[in-house]
C-alpha positions as CSV (number, residue, x, y, z in Angstrom):
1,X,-35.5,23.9,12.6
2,X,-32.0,24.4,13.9
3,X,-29.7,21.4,14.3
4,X,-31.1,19.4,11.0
5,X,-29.2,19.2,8.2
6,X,-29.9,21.2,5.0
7,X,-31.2,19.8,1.9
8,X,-27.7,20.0,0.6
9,X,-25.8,18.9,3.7
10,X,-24.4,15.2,4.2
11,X,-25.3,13.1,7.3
12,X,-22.8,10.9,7.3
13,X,-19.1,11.3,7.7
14,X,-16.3,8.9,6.6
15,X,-13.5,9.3,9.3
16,X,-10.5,7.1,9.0
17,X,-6.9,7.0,9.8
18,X,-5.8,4.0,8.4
19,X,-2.0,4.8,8.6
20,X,-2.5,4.9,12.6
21,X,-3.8,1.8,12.6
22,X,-1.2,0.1,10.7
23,X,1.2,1.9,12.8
24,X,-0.4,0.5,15.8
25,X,-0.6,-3.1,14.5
26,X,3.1,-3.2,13.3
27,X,3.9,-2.1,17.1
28,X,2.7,-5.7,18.6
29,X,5.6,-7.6,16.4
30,X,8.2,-5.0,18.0
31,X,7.5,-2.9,21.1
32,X,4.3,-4.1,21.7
33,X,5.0,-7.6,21.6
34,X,3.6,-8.4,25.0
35,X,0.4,-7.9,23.7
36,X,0.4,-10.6,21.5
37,X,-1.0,-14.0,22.8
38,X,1.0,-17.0,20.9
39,X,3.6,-17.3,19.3
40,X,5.0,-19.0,15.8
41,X,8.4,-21.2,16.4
42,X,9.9,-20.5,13.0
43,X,13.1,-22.5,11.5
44,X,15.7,-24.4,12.5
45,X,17.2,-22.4,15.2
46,X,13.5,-22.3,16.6
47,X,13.4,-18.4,16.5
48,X,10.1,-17.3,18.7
49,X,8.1,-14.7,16.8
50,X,5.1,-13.6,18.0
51,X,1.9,-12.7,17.2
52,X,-1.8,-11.9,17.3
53,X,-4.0,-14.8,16.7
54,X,-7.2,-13.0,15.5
55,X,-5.2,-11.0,13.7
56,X,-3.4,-13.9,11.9
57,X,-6.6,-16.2,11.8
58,X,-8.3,-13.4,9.6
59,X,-6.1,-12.8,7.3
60,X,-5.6,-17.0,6.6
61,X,-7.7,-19.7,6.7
62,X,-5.1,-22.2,6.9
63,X,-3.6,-20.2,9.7
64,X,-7.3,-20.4,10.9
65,X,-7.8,-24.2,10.9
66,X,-4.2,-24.6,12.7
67,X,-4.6,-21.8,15.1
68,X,-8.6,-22.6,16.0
69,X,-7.6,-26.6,16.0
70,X,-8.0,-28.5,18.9
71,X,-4.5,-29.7,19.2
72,X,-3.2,-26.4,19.2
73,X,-5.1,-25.3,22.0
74,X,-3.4,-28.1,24.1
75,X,-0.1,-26.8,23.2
76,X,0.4,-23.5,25.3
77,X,0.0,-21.0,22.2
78,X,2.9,-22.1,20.4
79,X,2.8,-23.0,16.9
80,X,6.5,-24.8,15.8
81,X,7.0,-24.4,11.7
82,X,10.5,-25.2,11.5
83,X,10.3,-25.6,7.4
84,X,10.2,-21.6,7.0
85,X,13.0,-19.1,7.7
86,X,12.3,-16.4,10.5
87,X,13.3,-13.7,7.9
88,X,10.7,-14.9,5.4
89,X,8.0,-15.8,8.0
90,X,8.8,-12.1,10.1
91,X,7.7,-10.5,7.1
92,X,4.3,-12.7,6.3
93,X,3.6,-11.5,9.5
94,X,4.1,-8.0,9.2
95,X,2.6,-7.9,6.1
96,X,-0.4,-10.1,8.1
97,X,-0.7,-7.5,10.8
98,X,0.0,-4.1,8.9
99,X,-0.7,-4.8,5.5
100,X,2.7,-3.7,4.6
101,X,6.1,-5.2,4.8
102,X,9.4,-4.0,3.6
103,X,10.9,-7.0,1.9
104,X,14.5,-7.5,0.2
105,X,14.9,-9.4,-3.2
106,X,16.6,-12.3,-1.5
107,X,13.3,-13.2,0.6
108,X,10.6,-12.3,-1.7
109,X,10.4,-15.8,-3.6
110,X,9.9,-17.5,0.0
111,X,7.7,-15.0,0.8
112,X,5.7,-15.9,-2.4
113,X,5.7,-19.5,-0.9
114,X,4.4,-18.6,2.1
115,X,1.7,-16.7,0.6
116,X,1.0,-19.6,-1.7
117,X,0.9,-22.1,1.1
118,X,-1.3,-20.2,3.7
119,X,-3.3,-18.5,0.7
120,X,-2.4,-14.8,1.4
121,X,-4.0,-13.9,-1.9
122,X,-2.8,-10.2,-1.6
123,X,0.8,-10.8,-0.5
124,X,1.5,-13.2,-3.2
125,X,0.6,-10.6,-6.0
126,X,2.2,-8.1,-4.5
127,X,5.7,-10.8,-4.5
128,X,5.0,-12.0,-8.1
129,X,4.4,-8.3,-9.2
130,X,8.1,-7.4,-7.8
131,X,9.8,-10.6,-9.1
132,X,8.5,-10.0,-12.7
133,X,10.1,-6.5,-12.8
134,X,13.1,-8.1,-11.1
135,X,14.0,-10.4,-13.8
136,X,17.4,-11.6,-14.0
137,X,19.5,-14.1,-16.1
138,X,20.5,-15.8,-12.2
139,X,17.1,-16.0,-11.2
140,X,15.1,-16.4,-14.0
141,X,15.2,-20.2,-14.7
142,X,14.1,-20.2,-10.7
143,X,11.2,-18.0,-11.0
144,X,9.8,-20.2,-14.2
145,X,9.6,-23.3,-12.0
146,X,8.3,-21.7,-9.6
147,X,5.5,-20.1,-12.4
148,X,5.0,-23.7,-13.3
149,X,4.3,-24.9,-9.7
150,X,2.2,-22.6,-9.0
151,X,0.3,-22.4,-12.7
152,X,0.8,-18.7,-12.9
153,X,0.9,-18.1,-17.0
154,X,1.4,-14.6,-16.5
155,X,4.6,-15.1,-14.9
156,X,5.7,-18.1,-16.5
157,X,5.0,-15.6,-19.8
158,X,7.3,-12.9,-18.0
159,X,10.0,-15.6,-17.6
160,X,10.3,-17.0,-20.7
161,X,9.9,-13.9,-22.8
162,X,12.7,-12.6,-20.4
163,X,15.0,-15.9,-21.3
164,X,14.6,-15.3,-25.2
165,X,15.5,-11.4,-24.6
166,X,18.4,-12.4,-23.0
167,X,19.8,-15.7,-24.2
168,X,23.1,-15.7,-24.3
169,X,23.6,-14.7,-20.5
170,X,20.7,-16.4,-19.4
171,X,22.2,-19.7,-20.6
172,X,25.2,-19.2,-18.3
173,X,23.4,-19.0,-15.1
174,X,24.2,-21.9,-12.9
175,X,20.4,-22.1,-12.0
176,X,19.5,-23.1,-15.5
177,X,21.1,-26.6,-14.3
178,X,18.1,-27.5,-11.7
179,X,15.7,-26.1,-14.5
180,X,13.1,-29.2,-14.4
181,X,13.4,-31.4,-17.5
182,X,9.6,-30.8,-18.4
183,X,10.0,-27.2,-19.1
């Protein structure tokens, strides 16, 4: 018979182009903006940043309830968190939309918080993966309370193995001073 397959021949075929998508997603926070259909009201200076709600709403089921919420939908697709920074929240979004954010070390512990709070289980291993190799004597006592507040032994581990290596600077950090009593 011509046209069927062979005994040895597939019949399926796995097509993908992952990359393009990505590309295409990371477009609506930039040039593509227009496309997106609310927007987050981020920080004190009230920066807009905008966004896909689908988009969003899959990735976060706290983002979920608040975006799918009743009172939300009264309030002209606008959602006003001024308790984040824009830098911090720009980059959950990103991350949201693309699967891929390019993050500096100053933001990363925020962005760990975000993750935390609207349980982006993938971006907040990704953030606690890049803090542990970034240990420092200046952010070290930091990153332990933050271990502790988020009952992560594997990093509180990291931390305080880090602190015994490295005792003598680590004790000079001013950050050590808002170390919690407890710990």
């Amino acid at each position: 018979l011509i046209g069927m397959p062979g005994p040895t021949a597939q019949t399926t075929a796995s097509i993908r182009d992952e990359a393009a998508v990505c590309s295409a997603l990371q477009r609506l926070l930039g040039s593509d903006h227009e496309l997106c259909d609310f927007t987050f009201i981020v920080g004190e200076q009230r920066e807009r940043l905008p966004a896909v709600r689908a988009i969003v709403a899959v990735r976060s089921a706290p983002l979920r309830a608040m975006l799918f919420d009743d009172k939300f939908r009264t309030c002209e697709r606008e959602l006003d968190l001024p308790q984040w920074t824009p830098r911090a929240f720009r980059h959950m979004l990103e991350f949201l939309h693309a699967g891929a954010a390019d993050v500096d070390a100053g933001t990363v512990l925020e962005l760990m918080q975000l993750a935390d709070f609207f349980q982006i289980d993938e971006l907040k291993c990704h953030c606690k993966a890049f803090l542990a190799e970034n240990l420092s004597p200046d952010n070290v006592a930091t990153l332990l309370t933050e271990a502790v507040r988020f009952n992560d032994e594997s990093l509180r581990t990291k931390c305080k193995e880090f602190f015994l290596a490295n005792a003598r600077v680590a004790l000079q950090s001013p950050s050590l001073c808002y170390l919690p009593e407890a710990l």
